[in-house]
C-alpha positions, 0 to 999 in steps of 0.5 A: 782651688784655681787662681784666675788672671784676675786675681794673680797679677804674676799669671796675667804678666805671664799672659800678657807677655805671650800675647805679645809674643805671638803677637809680635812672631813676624811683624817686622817685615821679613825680606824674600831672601831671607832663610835662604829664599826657603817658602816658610813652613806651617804648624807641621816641621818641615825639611829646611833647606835641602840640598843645601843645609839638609840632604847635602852630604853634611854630617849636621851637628846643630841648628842654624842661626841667622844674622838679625839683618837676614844676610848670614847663615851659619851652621855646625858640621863633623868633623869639627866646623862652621859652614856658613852662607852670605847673601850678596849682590841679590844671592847666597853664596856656595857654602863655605868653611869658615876660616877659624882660628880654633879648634873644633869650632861649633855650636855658632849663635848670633848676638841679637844685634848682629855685633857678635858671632859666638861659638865653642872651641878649644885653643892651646892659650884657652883656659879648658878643654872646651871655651866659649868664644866669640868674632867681633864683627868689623867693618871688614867681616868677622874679626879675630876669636876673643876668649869671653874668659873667666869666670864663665870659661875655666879649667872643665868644659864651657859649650853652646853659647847663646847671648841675650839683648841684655848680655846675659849668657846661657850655655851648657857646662859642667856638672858632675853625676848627671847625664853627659855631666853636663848642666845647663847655666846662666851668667850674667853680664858684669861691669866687665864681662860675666858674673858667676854663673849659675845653675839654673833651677832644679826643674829645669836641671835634672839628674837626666840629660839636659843640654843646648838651651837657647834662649829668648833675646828678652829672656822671655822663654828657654828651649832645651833638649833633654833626655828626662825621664829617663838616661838614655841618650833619646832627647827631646824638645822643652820649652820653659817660660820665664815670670815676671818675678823671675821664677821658670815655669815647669819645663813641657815638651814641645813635640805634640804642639809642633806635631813631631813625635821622633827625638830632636835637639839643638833647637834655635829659633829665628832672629824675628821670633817666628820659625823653630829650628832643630836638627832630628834624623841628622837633618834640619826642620823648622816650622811656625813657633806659634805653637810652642808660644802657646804653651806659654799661656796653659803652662802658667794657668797649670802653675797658679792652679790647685 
């Protein structure tokens, strides 16, 4: 037996929430530089920024991110770094290497309002292998790296950081006798600091490789590549939608909506929630998030359906 939105207060939140969402994709006015002046692409993944990010010598290890105010973009590169360009004086500037103190410094991500600039990296005061740190912005630029510390960070593997507007952290960390050993959590935000984290449900962690999640700012929705069914190393987009009562829907891959048969990971969406990013072949594509939002919609009709 189907159970119509009229009938399911939990599905027609659901609904609602991606309406909005599409609704929303864009409507805050956008200046022309931003996306490094790039003409935004359509329902169809294109090349980003060739010549520039794509296509520039690069050996690319992540997708973008963007800064909220549209005046930064940083990006991941090997061997182990963080290129970035600012828009200055009406015009990006050269790519440059930026100057951390930490070693093997990757997979940056913006908080929502622009204060933090959070990574991975290891240092010899840390507390493992691999921790998840963060810049404070100043009045000056980017301060010092802060370690987020315990509990997230520990004496095993803590990666690809991405922060919600309520503070709640999402990334990658360990998880023993699944693929890569890696498992994708959630901590969230204490008096002071983090919580425990938490594994997040078993749909979305399986036995197969699951990694890089990004996560909505609201927590609305969580992108994750994953290499299910199977464990060689061919990784694929999924998109998860989170309910009302909390509960995640039923992880679906992305590739058919955005028309893009070939493997990708690393997915990042822009800071006004229309373009999705993520690195494929060794290069970046973006395209209109419109139609990932839109499994949103047959995603939950499927979980309140018999």
């Amino acid at each position: 037996m189907s159970v119509s939105v009229a009938t399911c207060p939990a599905a027609a939140a659901v609904l609602l929430m991606v309406a909005a969402l599409l609704g929303g994709c864009g409507a805050d006015a956008t200046p022309e530089h931003a996306y490094l002046g790039m003409t935004p692409p359509g329902r169809t993944p294109e090349i980003f920024a060739a010549g520039i990010i794509s296509e520039a010598g690069y050996r690319l290890h992540g997708a973008p991110t963007f800064a909220p105010d549209h005046t930064e973009v940083c990006w991941p590169v090997i061997p182990p770094a963080i290129m970035r360009s600012v828009y200055r004086d009406g015009a990006w500037s050269e790519p440059e290497d930026m100057p951390l103190d930490v070693a093997g410094a990757q997979a940056p991500s913006f908080s929502p309002d622009g204060s933090r600039l959070y990574l991975q990296g290891a240092r010899s005061d840390g507390y493992g292998s691999l921790d998840i740190w963060y810049l404070p912005r100043g009045d000056d630029g980017w301060g010092a790296p802060v370690n987020i510390g315990p509990p997230v960070n520990s004496e095993s593997m803590e990666s690809q950081p991405c922060i919600t507007a309520g503070q709640a952290l999402y990334f990658t960390g360990s998880l023993e006798g699944v693929g890569f050993d890696r498992g994708i959590y959630r901590a969230r935000p204490a008096i002071e600091g983090h919580a425990e984290p938490e594994l997040l449900e078993g749909s979305i962690n399986t036995e197969f490789i699951d990694y890089c999640p990004f996560v909505a700012p609201d927590e609305s929705y969580l992108l994750f590549a994953s290499s299910r069914p199977g464990l060689k190393e061919e990784l694929f987009l999924f998109v998860t939608f989170q309910g009302a009562d909390g509960s995640w829907s039923e992880p679906r891959k992305i590739h058919e909506a955005i028309s893009f048969p070939a493997p990708a990971r690393f997915p990042s969406v822009s800071p006004d929630g229309s373009y999705l990013f993520f690195l494929s072949g060794g290069e970046i594509y973006w395209v209109d998030f419109a139609p990932v939002l839109e499994l949103g919609v047959d995603a939950w009709v499927v979980e309140f359906s018999e």
